[in-house]
C-alpha positions in Angstrom: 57.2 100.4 -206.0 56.4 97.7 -203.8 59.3 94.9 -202.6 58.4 92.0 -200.7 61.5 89.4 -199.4 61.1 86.5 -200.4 61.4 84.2 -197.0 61.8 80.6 -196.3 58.1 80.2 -195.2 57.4 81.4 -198.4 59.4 78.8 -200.2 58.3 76.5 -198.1 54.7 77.4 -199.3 55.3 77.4 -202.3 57.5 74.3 -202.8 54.6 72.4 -200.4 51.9 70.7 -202.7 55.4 68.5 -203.7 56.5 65.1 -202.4 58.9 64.9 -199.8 61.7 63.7 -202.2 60.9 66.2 -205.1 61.4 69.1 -202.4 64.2 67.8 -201.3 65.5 67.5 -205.4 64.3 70.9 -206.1 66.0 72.6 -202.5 69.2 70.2 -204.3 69.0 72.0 -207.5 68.3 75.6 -205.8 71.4 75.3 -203.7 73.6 73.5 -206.2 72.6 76.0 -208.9 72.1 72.9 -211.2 69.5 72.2 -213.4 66.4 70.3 -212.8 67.4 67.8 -215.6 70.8 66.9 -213.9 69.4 67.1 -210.4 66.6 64.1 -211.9 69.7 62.1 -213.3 71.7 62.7 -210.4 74.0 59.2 -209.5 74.9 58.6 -206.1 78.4 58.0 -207.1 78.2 62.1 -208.0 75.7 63.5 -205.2 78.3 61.8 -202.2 81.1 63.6 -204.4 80.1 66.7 -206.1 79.1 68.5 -202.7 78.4 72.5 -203.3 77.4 73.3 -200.0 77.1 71.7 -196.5 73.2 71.7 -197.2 72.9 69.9 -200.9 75.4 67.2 -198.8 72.9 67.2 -196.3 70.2 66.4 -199.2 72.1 63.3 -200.6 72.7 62.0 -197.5 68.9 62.1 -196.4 67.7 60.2 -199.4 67.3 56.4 -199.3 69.2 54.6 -201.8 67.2 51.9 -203.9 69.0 48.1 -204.2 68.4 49.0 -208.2 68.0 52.4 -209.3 71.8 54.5 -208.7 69.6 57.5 -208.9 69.9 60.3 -205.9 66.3 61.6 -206.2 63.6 58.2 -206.9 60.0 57.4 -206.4 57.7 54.6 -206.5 54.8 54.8 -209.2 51.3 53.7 -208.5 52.3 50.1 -210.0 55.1 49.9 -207.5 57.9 50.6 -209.7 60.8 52.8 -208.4 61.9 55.3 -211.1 63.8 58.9 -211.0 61.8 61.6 -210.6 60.0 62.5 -213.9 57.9 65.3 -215.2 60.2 67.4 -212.1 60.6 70.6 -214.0 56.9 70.2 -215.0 55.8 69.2 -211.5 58.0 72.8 -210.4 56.2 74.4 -213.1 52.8 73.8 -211.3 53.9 75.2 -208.3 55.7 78.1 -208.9 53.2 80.6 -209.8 53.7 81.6 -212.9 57.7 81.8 -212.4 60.2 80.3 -214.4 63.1 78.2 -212.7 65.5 81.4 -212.9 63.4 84.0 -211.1 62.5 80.9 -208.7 66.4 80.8 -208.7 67.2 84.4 -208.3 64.4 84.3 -205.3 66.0 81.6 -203.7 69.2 83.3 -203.9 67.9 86.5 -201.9 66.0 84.9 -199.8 65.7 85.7 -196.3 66.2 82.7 -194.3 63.4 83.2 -191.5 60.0 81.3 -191.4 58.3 83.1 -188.9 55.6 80.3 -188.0 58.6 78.3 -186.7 60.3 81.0 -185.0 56.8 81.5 -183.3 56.7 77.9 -182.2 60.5 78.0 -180.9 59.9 81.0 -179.0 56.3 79.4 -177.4 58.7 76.1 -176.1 61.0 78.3 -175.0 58.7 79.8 -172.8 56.6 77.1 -171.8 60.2 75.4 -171.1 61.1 78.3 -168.4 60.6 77.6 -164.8 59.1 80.5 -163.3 58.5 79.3 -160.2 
């Protein structure tokens, strides 16, 4: 029986035809272990309180708030409209191969936290960084 982990680059692959802000609302609802339907109705009166981990606080706090909309997770339509993020579960649906939100859940929650692309590029300044003179 084959096993592969499951690693950060991978989510990061996977989760990368997405916006920017339904990422960050999915990565919300991984860590949170909400549901995609709360995560899309999410108030900012409840995302500054209801924090599960350092990281979804991280989330809410790196998402501009709209004069209007009291929605965490928002986006503009074509027409210039800001709305929550509809259609989420559908748009993770289309990018998770075939998986449904649990087993993209239960992945998420074995995942091994290493991208190596970025550990690559880390150790590459390091070493440019060294003087070896």
């Amino acid at each position: 029986m084959s096993y592969k982990v499951f690693t950060l680059a991978d989510l990061r692959a996977l989760l990368a035809p997405l916006s920017t802000v339904r990422r960050a609302a999915v990565l919300y609802t991984l860590d949170s272990h909400g549901t995609l339907e709360d995560t899309v109705m999410l108030s900012w009166k409840d995302g500054l309180r209801n924090h599960h981990t350092e990281f979804t606080r991280d989330i809410v706090r790196g998402q501009p708030r709209h004069l209007r909309l009291n929605y965490v997770f928002w986006e503009y339509l074509d027409g210039g409209q800001a709305v929550p993020l509809f259609g989420l579960a559908e748009s993770v649906s289309g990018v998770a191969m075939g998986r449904s939100f649990a087993e993209l859940q239960a992945l998420y929650d074995r995942m091994v936290w290493v991208d190596s692309a970025v550990e690559a590029q880390a150790f590459m300044a390091d070493v440019q960084a060294m003087d070896l003179s």
